[in-house]
PDB file of the backbone (N, CA, C, O) and the ligand in Angstrom, with CONECT records:
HET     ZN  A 101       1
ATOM      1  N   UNK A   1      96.953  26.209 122.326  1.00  0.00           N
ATOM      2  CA  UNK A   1      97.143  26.141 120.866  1.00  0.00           C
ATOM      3  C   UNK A   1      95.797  26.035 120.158  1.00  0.00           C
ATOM      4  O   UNK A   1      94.942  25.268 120.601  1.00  0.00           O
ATOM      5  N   UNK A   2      95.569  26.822 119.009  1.00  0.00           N
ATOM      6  CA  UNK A   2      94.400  26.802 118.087  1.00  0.00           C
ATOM      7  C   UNK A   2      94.182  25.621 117.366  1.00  0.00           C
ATOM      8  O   UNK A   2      94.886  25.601 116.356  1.00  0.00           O
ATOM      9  N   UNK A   3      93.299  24.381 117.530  1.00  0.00           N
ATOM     10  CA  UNK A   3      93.329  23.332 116.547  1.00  0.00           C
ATOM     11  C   UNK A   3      92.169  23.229 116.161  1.00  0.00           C
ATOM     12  O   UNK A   3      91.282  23.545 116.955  1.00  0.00           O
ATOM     13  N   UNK A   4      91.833  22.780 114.895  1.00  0.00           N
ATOM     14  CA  UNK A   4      90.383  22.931 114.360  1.00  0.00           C
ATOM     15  C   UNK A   4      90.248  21.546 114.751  1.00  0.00           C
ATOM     16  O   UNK A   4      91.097  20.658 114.820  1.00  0.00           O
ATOM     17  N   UNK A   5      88.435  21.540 115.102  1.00  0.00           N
ATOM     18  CA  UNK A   5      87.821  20.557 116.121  1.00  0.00           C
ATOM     19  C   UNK A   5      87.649  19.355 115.269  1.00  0.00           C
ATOM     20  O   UNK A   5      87.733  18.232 115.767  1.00  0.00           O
ATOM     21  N   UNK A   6      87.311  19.619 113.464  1.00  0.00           N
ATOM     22  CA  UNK A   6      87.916  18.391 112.790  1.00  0.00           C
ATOM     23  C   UNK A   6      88.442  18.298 111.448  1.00  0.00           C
ATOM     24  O   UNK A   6      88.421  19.285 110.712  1.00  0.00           O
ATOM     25  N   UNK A   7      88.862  17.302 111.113  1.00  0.00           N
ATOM     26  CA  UNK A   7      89.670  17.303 110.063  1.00  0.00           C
ATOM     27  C   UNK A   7      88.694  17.799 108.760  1.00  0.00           C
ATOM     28  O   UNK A   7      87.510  17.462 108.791  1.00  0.00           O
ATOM     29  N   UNK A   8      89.194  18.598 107.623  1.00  0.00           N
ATOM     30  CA  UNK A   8      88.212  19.309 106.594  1.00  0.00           C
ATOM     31  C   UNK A   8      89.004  17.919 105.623  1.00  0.00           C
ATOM     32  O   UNK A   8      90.187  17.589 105.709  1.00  0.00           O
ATOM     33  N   UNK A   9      87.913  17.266 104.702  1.00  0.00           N
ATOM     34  CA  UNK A   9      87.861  16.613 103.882  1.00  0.00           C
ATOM     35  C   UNK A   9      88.913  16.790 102.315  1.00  0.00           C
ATOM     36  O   UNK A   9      88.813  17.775 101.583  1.00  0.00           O
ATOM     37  N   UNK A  10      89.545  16.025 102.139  1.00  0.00           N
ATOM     38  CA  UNK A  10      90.149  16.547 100.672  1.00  0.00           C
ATOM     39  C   UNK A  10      89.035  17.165 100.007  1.00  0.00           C
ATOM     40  O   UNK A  10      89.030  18.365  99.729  1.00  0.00           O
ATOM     41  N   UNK A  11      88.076  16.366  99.739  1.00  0.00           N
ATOM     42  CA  UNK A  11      86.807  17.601  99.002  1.00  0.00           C
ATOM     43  C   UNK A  11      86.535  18.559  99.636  1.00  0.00           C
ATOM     44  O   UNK A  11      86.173  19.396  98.809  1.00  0.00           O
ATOM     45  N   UNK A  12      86.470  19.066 100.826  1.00  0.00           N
ATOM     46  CA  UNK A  12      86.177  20.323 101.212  1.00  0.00           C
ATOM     47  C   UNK A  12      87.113  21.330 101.379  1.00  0.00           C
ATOM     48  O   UNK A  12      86.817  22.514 101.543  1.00  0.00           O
ATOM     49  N   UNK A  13      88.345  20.841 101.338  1.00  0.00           N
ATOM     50  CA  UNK A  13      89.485  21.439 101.195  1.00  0.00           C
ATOM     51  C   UNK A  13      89.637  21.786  99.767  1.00  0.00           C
ATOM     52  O   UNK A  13      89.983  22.908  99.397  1.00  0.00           O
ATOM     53  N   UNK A  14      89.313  20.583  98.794  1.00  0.00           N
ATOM     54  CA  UNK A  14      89.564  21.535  97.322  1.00  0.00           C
ATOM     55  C   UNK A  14      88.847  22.199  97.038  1.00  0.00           C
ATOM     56  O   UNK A  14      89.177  23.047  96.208  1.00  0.00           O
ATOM     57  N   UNK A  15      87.367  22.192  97.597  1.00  0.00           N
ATOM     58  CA  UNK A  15      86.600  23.074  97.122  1.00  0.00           C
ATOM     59  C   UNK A  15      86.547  24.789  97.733  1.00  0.00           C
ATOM     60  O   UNK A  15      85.926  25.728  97.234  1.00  0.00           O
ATOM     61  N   UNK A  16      87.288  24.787  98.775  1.00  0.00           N
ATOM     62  CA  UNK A  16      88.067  26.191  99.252  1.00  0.00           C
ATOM     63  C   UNK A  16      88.797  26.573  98.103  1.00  0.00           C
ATOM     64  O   UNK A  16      88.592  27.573  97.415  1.00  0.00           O
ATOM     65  N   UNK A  17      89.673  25.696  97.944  1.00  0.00           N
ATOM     66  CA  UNK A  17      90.794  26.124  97.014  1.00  0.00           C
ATOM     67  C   UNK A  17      90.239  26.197  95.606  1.00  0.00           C
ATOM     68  O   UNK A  17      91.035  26.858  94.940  1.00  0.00           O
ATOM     69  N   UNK A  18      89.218  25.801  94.870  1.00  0.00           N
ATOM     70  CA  UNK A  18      88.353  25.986  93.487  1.00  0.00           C
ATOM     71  C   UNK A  18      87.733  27.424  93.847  1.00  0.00           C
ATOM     72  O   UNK A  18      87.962  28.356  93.076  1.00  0.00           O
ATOM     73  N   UNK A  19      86.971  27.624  94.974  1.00  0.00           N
ATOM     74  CA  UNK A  19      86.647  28.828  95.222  1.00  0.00           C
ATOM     75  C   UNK A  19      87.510  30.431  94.766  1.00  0.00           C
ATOM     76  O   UNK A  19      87.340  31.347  93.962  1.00  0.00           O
ATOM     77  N   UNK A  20      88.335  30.110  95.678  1.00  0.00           N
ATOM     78  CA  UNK A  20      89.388  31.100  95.407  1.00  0.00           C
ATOM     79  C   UNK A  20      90.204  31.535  93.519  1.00  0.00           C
ATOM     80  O   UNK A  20      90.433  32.520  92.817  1.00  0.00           O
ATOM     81  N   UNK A  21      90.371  29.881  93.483  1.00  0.00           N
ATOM     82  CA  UNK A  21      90.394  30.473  91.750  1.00  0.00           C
ATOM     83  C   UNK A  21      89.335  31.076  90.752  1.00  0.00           C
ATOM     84  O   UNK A  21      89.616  31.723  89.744  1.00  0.00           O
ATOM     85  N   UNK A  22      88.144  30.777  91.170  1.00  0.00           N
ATOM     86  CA  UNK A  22      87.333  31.284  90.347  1.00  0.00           C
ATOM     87  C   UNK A  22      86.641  32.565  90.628  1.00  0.00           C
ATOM     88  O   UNK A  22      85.764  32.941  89.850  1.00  0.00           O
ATOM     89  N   UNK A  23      87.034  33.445  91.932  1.00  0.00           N
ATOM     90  CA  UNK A  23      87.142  34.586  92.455  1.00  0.00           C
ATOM     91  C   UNK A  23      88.071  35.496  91.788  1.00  0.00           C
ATOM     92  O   UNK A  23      87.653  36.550  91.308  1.00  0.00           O
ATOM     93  N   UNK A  24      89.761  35.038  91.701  1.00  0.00           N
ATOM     94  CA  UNK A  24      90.269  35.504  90.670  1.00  0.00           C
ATOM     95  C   UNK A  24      90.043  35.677  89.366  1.00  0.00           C
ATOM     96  O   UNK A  24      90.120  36.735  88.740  1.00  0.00           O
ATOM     97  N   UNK A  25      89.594  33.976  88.732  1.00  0.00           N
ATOM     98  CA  UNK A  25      89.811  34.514  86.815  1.00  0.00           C
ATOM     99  C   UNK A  25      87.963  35.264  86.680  1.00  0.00           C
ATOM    100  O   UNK A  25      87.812  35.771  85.569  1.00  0.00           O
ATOM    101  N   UNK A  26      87.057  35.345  87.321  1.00  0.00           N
ATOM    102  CA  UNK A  26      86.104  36.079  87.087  1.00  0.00           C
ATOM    103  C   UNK A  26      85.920  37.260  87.204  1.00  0.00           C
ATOM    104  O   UNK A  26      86.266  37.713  88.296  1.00  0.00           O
ATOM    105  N   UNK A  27      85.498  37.963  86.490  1.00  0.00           N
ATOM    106  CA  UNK A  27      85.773  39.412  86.339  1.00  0.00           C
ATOM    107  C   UNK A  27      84.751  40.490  85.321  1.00  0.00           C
ATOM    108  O   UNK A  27      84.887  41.152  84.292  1.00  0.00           O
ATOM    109  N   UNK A  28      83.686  40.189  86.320  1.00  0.00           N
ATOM    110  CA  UNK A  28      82.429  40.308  86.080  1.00  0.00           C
ATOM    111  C   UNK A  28      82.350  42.114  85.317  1.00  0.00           C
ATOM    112  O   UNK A  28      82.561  43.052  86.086  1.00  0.00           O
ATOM    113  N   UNK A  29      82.047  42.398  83.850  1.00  0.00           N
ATOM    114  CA  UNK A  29      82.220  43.905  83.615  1.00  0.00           C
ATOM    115  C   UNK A  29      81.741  43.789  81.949  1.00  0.00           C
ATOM    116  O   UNK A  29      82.260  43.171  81.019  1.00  0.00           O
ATOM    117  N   UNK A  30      80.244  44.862  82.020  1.00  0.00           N
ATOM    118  CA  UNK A  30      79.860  44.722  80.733  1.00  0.00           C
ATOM    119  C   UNK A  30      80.642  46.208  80.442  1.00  0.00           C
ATOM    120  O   UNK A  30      80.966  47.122  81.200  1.00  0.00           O
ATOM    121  N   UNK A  31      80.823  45.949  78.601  1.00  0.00           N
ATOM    122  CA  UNK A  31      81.511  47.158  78.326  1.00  0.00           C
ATOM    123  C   UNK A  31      80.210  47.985  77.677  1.00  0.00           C
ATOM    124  O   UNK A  31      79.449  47.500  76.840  1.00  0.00           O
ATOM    125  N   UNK A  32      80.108  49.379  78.253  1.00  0.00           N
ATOM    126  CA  UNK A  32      79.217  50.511  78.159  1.00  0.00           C
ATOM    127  C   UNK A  32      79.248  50.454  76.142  1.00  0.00           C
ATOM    128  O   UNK A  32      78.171  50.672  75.588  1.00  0.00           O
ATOM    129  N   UNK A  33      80.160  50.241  75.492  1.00  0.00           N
ATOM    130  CA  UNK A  33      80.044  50.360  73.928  1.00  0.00           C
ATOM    131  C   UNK A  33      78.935  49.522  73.571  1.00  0.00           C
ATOM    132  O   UNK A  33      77.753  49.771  73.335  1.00  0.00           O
ATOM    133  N   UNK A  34      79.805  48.166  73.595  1.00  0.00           N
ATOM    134  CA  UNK A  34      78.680  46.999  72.871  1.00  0.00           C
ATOM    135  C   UNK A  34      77.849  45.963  73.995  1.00  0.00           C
ATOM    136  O   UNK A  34      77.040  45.111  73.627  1.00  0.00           O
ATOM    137  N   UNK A  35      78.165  46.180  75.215  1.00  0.00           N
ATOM    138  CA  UNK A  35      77.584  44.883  75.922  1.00  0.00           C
ATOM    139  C   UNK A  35      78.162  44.061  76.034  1.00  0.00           C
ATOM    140  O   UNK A  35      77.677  43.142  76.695  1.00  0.00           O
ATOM    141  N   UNK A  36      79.299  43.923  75.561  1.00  0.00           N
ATOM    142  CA  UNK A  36      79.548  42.390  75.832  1.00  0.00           C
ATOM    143  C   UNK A  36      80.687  42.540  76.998  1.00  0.00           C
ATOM    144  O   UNK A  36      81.262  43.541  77.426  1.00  0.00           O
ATOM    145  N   UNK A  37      80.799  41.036  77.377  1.00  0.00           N
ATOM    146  CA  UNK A  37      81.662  41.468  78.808  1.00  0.00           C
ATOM    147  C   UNK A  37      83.030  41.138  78.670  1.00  0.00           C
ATOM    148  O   UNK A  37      83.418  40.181  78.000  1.00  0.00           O
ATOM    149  N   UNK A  38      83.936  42.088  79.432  1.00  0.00           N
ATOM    150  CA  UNK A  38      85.059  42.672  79.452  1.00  0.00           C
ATOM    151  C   UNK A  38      85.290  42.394  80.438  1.00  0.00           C
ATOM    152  O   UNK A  38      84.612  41.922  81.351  1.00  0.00           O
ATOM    153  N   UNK A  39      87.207  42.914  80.260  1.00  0.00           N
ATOM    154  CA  UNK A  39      87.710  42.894  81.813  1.00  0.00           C
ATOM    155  C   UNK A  39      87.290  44.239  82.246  1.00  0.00           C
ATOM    156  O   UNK A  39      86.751  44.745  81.261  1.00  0.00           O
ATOM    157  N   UNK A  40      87.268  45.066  83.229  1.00  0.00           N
ATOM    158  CA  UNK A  40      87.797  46.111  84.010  1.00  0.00           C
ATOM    159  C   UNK A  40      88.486  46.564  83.604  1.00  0.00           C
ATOM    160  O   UNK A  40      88.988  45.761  82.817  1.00  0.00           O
ATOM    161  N   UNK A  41      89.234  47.906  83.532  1.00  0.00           N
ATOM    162  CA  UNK A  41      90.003  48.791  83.450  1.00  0.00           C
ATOM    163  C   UNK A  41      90.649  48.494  82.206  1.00  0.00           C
ATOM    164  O   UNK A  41      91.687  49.139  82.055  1.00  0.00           O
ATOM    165  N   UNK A  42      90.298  47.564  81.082  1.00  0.00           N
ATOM    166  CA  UNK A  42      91.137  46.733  80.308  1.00  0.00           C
ATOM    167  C   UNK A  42      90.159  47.422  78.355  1.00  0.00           C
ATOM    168  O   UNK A  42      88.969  47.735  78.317  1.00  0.00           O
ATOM    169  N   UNK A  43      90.881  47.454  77.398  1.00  0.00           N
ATOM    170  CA  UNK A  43      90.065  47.922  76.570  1.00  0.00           C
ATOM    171  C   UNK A  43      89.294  46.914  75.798  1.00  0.00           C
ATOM    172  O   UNK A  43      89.922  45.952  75.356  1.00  0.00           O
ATOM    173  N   UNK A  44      88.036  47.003  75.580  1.00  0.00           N
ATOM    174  CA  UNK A  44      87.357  45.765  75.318  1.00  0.00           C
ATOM    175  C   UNK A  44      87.381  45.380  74.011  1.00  0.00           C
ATOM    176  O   UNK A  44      87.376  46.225  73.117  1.00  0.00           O
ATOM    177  N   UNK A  45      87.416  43.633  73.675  1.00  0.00           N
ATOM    178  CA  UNK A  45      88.918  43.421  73.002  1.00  0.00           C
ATOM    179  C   UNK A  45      87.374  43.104  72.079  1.00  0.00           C
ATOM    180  O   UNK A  45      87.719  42.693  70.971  1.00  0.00           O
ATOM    181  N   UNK A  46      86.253  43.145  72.151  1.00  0.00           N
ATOM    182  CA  UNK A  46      85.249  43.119  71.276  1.00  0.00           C
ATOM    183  C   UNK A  46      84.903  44.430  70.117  1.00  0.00           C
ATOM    184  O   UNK A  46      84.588  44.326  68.932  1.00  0.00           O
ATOM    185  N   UNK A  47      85.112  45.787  71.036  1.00  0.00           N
ATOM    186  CA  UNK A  47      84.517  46.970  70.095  1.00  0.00           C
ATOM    187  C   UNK A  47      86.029  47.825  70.115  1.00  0.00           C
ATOM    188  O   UNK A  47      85.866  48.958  69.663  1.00  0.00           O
ATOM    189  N   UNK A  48      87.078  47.622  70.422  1.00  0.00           N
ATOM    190  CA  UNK A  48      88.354  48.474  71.178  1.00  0.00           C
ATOM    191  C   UNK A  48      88.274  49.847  71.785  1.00  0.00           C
ATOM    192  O   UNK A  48      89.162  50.695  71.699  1.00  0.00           O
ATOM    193  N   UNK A  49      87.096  49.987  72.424  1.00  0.00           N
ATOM    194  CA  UNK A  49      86.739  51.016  73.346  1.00  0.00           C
ATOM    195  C   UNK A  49      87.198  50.869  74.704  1.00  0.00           C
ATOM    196  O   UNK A  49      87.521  49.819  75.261  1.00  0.00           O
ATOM    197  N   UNK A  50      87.190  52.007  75.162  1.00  0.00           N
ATOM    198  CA  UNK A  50      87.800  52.168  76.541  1.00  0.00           C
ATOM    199  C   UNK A  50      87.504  54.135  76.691  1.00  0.00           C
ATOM    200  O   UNK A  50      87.660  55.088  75.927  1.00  0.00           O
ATOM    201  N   UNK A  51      86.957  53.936  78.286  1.00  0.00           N
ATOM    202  CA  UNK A  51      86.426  54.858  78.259  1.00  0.00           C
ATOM    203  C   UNK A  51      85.575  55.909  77.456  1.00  0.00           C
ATOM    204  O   UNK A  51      85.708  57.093  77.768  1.00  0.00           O
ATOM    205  N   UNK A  52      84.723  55.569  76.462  1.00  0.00           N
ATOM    206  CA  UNK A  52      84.353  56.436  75.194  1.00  0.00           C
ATOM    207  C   UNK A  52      84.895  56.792  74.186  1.00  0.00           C
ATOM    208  O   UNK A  52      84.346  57.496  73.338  1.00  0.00           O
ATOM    209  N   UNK A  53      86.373  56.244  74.102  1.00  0.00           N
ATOM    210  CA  UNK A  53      87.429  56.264  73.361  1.00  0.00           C
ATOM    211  C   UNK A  53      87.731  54.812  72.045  1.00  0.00           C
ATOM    212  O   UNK A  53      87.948  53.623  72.279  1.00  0.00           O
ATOM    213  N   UNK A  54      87.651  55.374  70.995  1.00  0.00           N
ATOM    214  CA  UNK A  54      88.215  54.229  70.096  1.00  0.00           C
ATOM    215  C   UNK A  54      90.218  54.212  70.573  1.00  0.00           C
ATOM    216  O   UNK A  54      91.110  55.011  70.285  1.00  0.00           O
ATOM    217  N   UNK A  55      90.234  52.811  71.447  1.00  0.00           N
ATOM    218  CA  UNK A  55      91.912  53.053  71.372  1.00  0.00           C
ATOM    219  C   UNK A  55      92.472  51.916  70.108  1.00  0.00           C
ATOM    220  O   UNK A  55      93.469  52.206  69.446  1.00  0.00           O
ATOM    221  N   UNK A  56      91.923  50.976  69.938  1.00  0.00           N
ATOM    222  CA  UNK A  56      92.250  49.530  69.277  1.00  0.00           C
ATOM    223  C   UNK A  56      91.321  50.423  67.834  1.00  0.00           C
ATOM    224  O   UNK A  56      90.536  51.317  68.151  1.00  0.00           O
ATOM    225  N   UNK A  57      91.488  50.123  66.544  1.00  0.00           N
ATOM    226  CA  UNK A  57      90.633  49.996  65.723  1.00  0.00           C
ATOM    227  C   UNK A  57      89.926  48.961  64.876  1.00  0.00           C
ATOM    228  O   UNK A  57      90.724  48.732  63.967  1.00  0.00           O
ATOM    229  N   UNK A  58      89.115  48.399  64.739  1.00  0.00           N
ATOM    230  CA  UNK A  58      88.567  47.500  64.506  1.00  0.00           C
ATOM    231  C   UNK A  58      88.262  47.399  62.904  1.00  0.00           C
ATOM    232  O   UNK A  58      87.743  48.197  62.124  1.00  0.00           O
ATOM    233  N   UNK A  59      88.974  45.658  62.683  1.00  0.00           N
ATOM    234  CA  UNK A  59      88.616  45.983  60.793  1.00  0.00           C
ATOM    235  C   UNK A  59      86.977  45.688  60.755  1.00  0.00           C
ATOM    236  O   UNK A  59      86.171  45.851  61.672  1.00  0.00           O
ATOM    237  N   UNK A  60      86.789  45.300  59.676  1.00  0.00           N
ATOM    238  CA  UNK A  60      85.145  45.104  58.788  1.00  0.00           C
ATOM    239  C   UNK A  60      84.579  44.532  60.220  1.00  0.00           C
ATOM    240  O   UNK A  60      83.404  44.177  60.322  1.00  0.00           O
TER     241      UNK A  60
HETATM  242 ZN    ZN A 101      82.986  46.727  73.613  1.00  0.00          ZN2+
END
């Protein structure tokens, strides 16, 4: 049987598990319009561009 040789610490155990969330909500992506950072594949909720495209229009 596989047993790990020792016990991982509640802190080292949450800090696996902090890891992993902040792998998800980060989502590292400057948008080619204005610079500022965006999601991915998502239209950037700063200039409403997406792909070279005005899709959102933006007031004043
Ligand atoms: Zn933008």
């Amino acid at each position: 049987m596989a047993m790990p040789k020792h016990k991982i610490s509640k802190s080292r155990r949450d800090m696996r598990k902090a890891n992993h969330l902040k792998v998800k909500s980060a989502n590292p992506s400057k948008c080619p319009q204005c610079g500022e950072p965006k999601m991915s594949h998502r239209v950037c909720i700063h200039c409403g561009f997406y792909k070279g495209k005005e899709i959102i229009k933006m007031g004043e």
